[in-house]
Structures are given as C-alpha cells and as structure tokens.
PyMOL Python script that loads the backbone (N, CA, C, O; Angstrom):
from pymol import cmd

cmd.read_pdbstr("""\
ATOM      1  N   UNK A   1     -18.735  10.219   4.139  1.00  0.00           N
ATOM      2  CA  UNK A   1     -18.353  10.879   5.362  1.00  0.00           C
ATOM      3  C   UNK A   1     -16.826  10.998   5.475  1.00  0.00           C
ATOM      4  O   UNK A   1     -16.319  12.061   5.833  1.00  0.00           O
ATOM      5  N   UNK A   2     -16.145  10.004   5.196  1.00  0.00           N
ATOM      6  CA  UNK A   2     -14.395  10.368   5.209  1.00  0.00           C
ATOM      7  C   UNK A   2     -14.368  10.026   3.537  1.00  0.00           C
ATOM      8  O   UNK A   2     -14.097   8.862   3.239  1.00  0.00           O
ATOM      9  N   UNK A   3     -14.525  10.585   2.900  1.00  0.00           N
ATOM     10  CA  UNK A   3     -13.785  10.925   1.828  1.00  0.00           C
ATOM     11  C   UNK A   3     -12.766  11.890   1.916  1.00  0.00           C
ATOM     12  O   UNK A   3     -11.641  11.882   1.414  1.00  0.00           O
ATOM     13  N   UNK A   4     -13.195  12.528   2.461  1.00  0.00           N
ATOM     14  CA  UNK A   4     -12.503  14.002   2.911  1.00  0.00           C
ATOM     15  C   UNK A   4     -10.736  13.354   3.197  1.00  0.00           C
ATOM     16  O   UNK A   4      -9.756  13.922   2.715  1.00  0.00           O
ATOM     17  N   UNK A   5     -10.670  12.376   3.869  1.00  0.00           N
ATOM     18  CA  UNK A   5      -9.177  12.254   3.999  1.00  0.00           C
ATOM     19  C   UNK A   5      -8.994  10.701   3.155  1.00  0.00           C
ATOM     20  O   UNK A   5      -8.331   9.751   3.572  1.00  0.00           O
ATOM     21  N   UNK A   6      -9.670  10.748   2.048  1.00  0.00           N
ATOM     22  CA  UNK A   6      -9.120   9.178   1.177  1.00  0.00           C
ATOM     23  C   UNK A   6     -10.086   8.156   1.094  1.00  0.00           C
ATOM     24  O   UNK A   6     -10.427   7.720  -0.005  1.00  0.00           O
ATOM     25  N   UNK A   7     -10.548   7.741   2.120  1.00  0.00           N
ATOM     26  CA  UNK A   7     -11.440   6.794   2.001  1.00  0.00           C
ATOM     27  C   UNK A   7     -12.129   6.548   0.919  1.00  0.00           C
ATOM     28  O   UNK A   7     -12.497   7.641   0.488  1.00  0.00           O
ATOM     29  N   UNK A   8     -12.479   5.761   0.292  1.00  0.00           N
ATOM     30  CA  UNK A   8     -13.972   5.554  -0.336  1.00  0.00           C
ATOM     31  C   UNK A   8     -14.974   4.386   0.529  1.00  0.00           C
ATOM     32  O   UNK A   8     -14.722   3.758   1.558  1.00  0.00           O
ATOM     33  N   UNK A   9     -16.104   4.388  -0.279  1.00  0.00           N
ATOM     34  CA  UNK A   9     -17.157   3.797   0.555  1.00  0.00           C
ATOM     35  C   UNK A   9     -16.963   2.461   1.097  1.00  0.00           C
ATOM     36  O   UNK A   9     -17.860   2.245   1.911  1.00  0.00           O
ATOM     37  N   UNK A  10     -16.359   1.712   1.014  1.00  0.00           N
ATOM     38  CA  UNK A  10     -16.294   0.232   1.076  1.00  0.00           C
ATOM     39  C   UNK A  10     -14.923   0.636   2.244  1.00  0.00           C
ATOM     40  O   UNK A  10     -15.091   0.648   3.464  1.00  0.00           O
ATOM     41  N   UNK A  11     -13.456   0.979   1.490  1.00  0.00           N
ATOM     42  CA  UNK A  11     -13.066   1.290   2.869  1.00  0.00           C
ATOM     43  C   UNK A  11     -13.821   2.308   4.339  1.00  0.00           C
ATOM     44  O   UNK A  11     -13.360   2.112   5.463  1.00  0.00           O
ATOM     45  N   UNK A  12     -14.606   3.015   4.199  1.00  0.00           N
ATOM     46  CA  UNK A  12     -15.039   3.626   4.971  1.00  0.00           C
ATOM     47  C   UNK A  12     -16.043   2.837   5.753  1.00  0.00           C
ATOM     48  O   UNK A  12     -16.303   3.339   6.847  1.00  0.00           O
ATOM     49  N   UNK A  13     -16.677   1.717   5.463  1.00  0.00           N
ATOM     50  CA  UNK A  13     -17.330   0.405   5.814  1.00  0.00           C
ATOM     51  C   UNK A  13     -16.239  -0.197   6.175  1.00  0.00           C
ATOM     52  O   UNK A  13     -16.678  -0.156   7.325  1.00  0.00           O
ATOM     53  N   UNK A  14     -15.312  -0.679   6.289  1.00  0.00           N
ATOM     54  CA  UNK A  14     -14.539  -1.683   7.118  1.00  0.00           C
ATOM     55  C   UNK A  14     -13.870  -0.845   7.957  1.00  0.00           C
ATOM     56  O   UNK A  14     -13.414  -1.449   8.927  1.00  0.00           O
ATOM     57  N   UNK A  15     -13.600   0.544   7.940  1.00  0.00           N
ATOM     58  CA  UNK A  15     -12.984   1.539   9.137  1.00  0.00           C
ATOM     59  C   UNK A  15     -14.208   1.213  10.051  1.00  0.00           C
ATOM     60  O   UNK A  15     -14.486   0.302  10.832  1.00  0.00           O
ATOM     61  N   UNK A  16     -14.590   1.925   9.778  1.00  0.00           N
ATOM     62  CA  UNK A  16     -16.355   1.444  10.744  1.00  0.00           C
ATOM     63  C   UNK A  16     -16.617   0.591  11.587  1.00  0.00           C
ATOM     64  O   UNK A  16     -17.129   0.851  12.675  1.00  0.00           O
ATOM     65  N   UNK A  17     -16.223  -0.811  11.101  1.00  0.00           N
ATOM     66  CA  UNK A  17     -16.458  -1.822  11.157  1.00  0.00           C
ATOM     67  C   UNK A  17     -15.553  -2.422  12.595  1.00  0.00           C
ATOM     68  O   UNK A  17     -15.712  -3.091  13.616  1.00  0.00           O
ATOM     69  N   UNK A  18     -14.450  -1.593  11.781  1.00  0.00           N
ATOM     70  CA  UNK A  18     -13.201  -2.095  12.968  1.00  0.00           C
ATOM     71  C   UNK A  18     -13.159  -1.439  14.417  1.00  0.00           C
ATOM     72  O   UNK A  18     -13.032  -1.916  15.544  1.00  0.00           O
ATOM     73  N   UNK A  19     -13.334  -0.022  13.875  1.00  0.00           N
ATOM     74  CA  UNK A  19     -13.880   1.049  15.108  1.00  0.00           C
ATOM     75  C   UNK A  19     -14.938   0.056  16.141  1.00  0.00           C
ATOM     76  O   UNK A  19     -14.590  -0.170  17.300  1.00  0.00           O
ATOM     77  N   UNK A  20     -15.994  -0.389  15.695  1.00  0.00           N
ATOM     78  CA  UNK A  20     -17.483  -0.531  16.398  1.00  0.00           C
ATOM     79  C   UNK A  20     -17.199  -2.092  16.957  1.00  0.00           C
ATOM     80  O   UNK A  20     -17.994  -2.301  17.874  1.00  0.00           O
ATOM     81  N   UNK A  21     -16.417  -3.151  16.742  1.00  0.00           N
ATOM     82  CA  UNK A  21     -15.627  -3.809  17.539  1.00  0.00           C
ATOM     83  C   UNK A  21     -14.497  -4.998  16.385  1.00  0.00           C
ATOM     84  O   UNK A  21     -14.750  -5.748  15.442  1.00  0.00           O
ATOM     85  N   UNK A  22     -13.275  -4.619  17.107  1.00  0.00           N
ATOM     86  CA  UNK A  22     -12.004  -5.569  16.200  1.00  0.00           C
ATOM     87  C   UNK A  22     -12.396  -6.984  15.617  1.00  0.00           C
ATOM     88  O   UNK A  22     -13.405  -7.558  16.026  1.00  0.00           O
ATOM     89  N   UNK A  23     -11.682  -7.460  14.779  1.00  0.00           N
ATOM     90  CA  UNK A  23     -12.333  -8.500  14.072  1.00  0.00           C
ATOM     91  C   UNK A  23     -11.148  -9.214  13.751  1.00  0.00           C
ATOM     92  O   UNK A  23     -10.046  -8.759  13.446  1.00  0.00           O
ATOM     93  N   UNK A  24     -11.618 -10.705  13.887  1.00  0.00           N
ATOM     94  CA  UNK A  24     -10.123 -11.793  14.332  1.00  0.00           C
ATOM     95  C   UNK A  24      -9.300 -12.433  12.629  1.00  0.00           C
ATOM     96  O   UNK A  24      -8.365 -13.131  12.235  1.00  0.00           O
ATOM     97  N   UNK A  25     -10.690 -11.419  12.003  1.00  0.00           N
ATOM     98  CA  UNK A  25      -9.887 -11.866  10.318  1.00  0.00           C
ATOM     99  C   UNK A  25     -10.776 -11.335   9.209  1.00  0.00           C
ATOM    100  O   UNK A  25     -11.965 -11.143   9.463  1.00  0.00           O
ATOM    101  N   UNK A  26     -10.274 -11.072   7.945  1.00  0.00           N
ATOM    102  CA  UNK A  26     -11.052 -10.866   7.149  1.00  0.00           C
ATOM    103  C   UNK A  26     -12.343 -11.492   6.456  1.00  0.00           C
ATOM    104  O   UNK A  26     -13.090 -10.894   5.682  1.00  0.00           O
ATOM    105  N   UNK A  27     -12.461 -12.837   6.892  1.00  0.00           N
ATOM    106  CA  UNK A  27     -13.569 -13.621   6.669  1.00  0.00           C
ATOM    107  C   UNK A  27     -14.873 -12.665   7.502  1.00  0.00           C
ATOM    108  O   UNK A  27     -15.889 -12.212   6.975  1.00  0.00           O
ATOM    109  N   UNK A  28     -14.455 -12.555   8.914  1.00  0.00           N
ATOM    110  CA  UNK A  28     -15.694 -11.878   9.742  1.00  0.00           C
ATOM    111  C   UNK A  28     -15.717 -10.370   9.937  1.00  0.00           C
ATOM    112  O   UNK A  28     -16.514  -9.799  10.682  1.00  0.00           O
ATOM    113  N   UNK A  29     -14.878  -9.831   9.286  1.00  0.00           N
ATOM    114  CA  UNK A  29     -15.325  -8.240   8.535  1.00  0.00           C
ATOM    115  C   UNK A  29     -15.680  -8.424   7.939  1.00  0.00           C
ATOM    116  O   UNK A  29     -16.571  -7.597   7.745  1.00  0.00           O
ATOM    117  N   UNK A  30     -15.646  -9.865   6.520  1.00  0.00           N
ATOM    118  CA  UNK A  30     -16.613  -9.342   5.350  1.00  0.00           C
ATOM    119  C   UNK A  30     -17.756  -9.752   5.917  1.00  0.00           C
ATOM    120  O   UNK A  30     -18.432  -8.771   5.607  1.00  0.00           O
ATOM    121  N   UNK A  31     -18.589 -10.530   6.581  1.00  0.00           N
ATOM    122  CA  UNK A  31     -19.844 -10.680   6.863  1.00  0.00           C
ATOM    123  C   UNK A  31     -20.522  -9.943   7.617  1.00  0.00           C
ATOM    124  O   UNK A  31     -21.744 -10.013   7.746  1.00  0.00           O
ATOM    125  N   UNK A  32     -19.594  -8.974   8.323  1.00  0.00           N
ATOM    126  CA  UNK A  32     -20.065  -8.004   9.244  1.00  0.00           C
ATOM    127  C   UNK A  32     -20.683  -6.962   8.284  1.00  0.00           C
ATOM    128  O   UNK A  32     -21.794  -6.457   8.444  1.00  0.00           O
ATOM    129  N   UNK A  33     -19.612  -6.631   7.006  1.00  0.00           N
ATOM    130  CA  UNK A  33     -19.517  -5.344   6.487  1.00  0.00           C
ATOM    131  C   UNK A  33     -20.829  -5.588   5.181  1.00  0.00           C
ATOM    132  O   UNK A  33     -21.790  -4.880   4.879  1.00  0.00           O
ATOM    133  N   UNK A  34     -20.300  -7.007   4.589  1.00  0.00           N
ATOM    134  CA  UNK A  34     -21.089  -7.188   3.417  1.00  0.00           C
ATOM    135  C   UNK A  34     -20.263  -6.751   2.155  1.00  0.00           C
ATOM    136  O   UNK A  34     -20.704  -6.477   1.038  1.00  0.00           O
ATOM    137  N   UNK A  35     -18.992  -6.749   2.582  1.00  0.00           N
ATOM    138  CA  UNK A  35     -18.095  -6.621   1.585  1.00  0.00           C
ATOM    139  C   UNK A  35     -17.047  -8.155   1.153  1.00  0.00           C
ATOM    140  O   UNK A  35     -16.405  -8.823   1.963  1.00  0.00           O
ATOM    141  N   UNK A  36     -17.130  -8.332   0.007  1.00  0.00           N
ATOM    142  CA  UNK A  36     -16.460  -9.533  -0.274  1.00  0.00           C
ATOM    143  C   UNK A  36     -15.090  -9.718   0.596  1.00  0.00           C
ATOM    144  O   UNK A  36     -14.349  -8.801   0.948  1.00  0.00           O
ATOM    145  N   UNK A  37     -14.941 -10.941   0.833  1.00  0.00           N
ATOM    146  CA  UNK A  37     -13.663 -10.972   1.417  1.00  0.00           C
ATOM    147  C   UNK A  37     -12.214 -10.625   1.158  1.00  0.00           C
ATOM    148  O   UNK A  37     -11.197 -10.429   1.823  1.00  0.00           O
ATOM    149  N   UNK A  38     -12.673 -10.643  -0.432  1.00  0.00           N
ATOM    150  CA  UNK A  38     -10.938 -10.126  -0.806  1.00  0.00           C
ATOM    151  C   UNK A  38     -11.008  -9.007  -0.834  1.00  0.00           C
ATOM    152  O   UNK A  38      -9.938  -8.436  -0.625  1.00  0.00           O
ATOM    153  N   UNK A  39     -12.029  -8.263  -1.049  1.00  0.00           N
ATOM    154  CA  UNK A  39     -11.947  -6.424  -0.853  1.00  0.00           C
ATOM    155  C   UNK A  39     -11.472  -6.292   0.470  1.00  0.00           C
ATOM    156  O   UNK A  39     -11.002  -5.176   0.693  1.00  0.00           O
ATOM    157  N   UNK A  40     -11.448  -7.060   1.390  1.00  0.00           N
ATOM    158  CA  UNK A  40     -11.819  -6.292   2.752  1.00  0.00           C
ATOM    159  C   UNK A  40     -10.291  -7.404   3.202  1.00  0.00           C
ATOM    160  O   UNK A  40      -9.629  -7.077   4.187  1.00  0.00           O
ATOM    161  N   UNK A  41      -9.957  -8.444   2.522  1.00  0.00           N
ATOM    162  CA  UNK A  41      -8.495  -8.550   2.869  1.00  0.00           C
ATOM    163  C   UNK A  41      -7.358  -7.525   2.425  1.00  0.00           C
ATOM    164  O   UNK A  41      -6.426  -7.240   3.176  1.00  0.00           O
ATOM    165  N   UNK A  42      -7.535  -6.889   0.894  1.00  0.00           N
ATOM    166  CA  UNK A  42      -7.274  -6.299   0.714  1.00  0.00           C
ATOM    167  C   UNK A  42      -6.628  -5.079   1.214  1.00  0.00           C
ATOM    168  O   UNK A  42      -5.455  -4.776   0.993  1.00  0.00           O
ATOM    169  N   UNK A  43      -7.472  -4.398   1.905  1.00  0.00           N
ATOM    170  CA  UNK A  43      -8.049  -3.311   1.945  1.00  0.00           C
ATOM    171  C   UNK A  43      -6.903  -3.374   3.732  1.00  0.00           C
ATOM    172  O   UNK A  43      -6.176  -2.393   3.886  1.00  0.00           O
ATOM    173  N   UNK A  44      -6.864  -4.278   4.656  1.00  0.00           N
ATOM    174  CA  UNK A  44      -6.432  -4.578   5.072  1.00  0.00           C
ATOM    175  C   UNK A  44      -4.878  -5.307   5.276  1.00  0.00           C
ATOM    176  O   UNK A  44      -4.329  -5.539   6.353  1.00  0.00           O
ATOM    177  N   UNK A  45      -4.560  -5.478   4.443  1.00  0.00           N
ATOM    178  CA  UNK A  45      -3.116  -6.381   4.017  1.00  0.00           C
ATOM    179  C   UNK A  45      -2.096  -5.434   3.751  1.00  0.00           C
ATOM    180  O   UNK A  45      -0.991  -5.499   4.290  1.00  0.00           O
ATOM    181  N   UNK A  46      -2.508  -4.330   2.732  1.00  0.00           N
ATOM    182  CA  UNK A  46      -1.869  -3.771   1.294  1.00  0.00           C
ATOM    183  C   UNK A  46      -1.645  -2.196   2.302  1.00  0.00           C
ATOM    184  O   UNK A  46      -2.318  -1.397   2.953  1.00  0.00           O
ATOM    185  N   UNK A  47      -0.662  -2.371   2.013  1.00  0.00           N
ATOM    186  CA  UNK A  47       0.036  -0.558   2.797  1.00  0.00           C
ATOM    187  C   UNK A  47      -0.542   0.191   2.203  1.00  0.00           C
ATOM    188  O   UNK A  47      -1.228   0.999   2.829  1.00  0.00           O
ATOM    189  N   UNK A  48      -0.508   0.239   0.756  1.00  0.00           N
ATOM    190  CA  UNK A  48      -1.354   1.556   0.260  1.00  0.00           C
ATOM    191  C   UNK A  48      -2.875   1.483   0.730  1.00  0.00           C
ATOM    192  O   UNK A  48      -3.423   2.562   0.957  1.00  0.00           O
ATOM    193  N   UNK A  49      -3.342   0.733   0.836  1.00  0.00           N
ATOM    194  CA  UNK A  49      -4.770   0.620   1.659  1.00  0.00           C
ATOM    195  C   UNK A  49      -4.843   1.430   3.054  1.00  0.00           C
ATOM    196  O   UNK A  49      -5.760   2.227   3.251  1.00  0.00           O
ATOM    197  N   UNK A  50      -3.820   1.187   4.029  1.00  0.00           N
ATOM    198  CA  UNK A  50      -3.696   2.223   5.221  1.00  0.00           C
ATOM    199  C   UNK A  50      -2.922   3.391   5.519  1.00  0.00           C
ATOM    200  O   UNK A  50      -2.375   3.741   6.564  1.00  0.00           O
ATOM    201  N   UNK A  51      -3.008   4.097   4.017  1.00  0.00           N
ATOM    202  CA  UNK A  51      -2.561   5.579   3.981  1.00  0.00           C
ATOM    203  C   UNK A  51      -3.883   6.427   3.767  1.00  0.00           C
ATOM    204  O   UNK A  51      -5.081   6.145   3.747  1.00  0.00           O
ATOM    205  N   UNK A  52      -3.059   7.721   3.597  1.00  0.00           N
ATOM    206  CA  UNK A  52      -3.734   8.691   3.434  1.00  0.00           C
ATOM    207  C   UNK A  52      -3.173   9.636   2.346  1.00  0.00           C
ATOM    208  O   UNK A  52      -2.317  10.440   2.715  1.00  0.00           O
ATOM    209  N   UNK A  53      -3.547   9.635   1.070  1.00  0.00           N
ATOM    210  CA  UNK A  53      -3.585  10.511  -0.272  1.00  0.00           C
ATOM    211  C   UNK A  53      -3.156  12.207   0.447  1.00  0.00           C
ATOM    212  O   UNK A  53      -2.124  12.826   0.190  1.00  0.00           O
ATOM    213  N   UNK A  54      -3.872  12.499   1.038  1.00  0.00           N
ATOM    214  CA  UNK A  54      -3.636  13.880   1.090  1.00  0.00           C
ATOM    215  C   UNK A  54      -3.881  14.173   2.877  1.00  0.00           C
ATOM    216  O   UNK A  54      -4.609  15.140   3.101  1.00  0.00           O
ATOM    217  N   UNK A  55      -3.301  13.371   4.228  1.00  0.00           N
ATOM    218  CA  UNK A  55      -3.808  13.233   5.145  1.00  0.00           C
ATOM    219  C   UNK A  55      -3.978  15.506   5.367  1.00  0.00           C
ATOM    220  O   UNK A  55      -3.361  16.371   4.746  1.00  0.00           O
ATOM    221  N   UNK A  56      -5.012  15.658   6.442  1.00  0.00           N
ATOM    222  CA  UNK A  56      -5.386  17.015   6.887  1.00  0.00           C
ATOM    223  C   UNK A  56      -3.991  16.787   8.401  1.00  0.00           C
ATOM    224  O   UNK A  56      -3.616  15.891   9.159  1.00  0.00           O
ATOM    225  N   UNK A  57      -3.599  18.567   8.050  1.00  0.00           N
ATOM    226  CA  UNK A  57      -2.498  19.165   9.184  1.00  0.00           C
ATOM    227  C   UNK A  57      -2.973  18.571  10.429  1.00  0.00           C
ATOM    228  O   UNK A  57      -4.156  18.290  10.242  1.00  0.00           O
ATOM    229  N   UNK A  58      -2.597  18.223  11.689  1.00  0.00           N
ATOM    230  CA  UNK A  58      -2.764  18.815  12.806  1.00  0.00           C
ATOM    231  C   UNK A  58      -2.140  17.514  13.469  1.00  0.00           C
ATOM    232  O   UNK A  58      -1.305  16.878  12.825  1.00  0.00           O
ATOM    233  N   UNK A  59      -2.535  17.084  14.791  1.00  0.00           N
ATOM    234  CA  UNK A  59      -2.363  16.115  15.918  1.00  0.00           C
ATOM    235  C   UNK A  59      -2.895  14.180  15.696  1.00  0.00           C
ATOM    236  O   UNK A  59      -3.983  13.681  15.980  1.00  0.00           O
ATOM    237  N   UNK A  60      -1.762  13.555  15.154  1.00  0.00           N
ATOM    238  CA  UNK A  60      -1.984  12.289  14.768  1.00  0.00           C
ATOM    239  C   UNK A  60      -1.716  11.616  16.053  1.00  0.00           C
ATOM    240  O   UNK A  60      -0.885  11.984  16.884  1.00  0.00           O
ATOM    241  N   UNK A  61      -2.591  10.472  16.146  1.00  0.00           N
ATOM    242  CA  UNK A  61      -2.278   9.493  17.403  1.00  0.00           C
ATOM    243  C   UNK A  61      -1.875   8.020  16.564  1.00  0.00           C
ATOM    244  O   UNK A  61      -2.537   7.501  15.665  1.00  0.00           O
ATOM    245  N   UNK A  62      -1.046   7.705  16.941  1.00  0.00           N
ATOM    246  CA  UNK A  62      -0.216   6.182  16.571  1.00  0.00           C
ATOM    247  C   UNK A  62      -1.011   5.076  17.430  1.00  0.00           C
ATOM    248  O   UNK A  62      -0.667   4.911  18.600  1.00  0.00           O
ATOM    249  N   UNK A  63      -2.030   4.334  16.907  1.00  0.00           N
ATOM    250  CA  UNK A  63      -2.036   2.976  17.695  1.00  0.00           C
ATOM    251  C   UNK A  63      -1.788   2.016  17.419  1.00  0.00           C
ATOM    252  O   UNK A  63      -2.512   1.673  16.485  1.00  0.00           O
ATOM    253  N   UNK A  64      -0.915   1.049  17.782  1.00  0.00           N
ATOM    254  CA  UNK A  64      -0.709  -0.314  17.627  1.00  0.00           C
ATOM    255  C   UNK A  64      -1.294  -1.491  18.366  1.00  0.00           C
ATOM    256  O   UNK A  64      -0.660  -1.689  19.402  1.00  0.00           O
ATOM    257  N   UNK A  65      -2.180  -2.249  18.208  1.00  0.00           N
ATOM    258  CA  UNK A  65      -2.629  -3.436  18.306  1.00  0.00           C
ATOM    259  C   UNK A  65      -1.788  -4.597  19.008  1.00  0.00           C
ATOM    260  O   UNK A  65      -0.888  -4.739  18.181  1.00  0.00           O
ATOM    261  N   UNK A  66      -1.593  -5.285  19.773  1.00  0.00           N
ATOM    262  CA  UNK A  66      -0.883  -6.124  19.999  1.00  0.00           C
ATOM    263  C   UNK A  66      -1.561  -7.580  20.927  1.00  0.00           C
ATOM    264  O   UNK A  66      -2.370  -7.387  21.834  1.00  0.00           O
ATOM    265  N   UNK A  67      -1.166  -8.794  20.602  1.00  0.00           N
ATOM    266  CA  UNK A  67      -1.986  -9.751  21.032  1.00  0.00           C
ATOM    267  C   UNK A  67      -0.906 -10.997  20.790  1.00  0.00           C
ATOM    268  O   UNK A  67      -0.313 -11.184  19.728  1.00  0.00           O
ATOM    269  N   UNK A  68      -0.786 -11.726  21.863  1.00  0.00           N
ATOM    270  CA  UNK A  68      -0.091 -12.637  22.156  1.00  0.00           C
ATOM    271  C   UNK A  68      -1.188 -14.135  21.368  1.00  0.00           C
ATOM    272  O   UNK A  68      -2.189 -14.680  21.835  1.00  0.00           O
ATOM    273  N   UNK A  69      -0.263 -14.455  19.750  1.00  0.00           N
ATOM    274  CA  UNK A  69      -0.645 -15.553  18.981  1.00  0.00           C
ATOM    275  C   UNK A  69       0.108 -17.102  19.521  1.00  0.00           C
ATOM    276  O   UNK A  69      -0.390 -18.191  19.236  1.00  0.00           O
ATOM    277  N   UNK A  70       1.333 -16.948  20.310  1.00  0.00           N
ATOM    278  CA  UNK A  70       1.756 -18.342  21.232  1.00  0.00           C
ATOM    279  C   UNK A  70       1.896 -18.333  22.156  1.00  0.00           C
ATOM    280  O   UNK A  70       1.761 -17.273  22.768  1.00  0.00           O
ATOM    281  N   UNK A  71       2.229 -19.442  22.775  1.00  0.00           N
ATOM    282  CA  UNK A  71       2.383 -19.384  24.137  1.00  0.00           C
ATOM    283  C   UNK A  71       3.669 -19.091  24.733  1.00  0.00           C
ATOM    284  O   UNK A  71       3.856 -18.981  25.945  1.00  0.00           O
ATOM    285  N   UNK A  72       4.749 -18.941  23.624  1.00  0.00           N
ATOM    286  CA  UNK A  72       6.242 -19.095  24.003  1.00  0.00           C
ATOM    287  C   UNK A  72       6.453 -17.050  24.221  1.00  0.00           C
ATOM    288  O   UNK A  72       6.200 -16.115  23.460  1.00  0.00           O
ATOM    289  N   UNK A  73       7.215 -17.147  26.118  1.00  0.00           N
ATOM    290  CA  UNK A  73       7.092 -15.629  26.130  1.00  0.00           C
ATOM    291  C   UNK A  73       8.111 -15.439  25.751  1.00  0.00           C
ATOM    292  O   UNK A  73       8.296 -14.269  26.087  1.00  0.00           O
ATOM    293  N   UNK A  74       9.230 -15.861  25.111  1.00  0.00           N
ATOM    294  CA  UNK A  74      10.369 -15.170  24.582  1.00  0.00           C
ATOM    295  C   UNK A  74      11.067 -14.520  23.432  1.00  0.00           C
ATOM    296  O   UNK A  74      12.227 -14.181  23.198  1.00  0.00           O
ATOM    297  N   UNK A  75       9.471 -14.456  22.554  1.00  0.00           N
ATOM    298  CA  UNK A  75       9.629 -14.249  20.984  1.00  0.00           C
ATOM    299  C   UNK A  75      10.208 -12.901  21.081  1.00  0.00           C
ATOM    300  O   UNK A  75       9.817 -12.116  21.945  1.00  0.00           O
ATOM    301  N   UNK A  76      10.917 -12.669  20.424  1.00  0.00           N
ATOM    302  CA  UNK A  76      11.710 -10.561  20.121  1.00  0.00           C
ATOM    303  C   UNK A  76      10.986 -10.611  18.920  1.00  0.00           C
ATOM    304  O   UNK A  76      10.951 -11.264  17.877  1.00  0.00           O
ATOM    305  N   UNK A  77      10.096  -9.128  19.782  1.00  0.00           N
ATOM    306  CA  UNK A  77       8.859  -8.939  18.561  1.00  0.00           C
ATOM    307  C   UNK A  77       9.231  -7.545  18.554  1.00  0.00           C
ATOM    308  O   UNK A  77       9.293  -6.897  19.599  1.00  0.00           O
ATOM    309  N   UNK A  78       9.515  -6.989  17.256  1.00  0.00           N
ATOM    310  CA  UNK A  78       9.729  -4.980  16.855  1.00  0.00           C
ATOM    311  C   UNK A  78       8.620  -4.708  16.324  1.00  0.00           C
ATOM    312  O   UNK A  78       7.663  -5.398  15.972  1.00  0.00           O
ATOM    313  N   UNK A  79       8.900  -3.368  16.297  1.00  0.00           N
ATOM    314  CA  UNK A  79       7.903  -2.289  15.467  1.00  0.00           C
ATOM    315  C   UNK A  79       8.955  -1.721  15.041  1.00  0.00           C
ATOM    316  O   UNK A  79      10.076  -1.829  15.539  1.00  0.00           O
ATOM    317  N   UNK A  80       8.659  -1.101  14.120  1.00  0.00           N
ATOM    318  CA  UNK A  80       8.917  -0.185  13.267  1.00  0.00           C
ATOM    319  C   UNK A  80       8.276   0.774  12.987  1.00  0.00           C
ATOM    320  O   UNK A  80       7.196   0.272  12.676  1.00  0.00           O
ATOM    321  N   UNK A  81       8.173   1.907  12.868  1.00  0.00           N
ATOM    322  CA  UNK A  81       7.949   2.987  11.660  1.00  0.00           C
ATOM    323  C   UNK A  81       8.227   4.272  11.256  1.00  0.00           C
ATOM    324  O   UNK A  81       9.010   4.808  12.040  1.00  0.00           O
ATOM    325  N   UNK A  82       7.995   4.761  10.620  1.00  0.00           N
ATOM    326  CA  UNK A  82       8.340   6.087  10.166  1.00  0.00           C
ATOM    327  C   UNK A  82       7.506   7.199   9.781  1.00  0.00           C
ATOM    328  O   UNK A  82       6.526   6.838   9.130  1.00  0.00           O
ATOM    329  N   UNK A  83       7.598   8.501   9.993  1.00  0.00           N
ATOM    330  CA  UNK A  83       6.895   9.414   9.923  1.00  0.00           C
ATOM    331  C   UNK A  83       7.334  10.244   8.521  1.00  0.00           C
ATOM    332  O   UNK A  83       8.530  10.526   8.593  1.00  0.00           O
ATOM    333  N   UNK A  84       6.797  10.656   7.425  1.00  0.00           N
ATOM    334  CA  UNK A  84       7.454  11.676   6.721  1.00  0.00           C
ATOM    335  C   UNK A  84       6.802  12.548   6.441  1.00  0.00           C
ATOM    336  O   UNK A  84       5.657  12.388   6.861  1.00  0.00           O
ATOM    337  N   UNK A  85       6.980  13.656   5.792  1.00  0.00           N
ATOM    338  CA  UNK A  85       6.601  14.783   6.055  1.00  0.00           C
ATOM    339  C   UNK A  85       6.131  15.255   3.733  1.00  0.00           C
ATOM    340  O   UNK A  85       5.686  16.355   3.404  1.00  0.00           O
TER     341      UNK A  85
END
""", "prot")
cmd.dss("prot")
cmd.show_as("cartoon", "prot")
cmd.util.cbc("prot")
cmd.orient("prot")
C-alpha cells in the first residue's frame, strides 16, 4: 500500500503501527507488529529509515512529538530542521 512513496512491508507495519496508537519503545512495536526488535529499532533510530527516496509533490505537514521525560522544568530543549528541495 505505501510503496508508492518508499516504504517496504515491514516499515509499512510499524508506520501502521504507530499511526493506530504511539508506542513507549521499540520492544512494544515489535510485539505489536511481529517484527523483530532490531528491525523495528532500526527502522526507527536511523534517519535514512524516516525519509522518503522519491517523496510525491504537493502539501507536507511537520509533526513533532513531544513529552516531558523529567521532572526538572528548565531543560532548553531545540528542534531543528531543514527542508530541501
């Protein structure tokens, strides 16, 4: 079903996966998915894992995730990124 923009089957099982509800680590995507854990750390970790080979023209939405891991509120936390063409 997304091959069309890169995927193959196993990533297209942990997109899925993540879509249908977030997951607190790669241990419980792989049991969700049924994909070994290092595929699916992988797959997750590795930048080239969250691109797109040949992404299709049109209207991209940026989401970022964010979740408070201490209790201390004064950490200076960035983002970064970049768009290229």
């Amino acid at each position: 079903m997304l091959e069309g923009i890169g995927l193959d089957a196993g990533q297209e099982r942990i997109y899925l996966a993540l879509l249908a509800a977030p997951a607190r680590d790669a241990a419980e995507l792989a049991a969700r998915t049924g994909l070994p854990e290092e595929r699916v750390a992988a797959a997750l970790g590795a930048p080239e894992g969250r691109s797109y080979e040949n992404p299709k023209p049109g209207v991209w939405e940026l989401v970022v995730e964010s979740r408070r891991t201490t209790p201390v509120f004064s950490a200076p936390f960035t983002l970064e990124g970049s768009v290229t063409r």
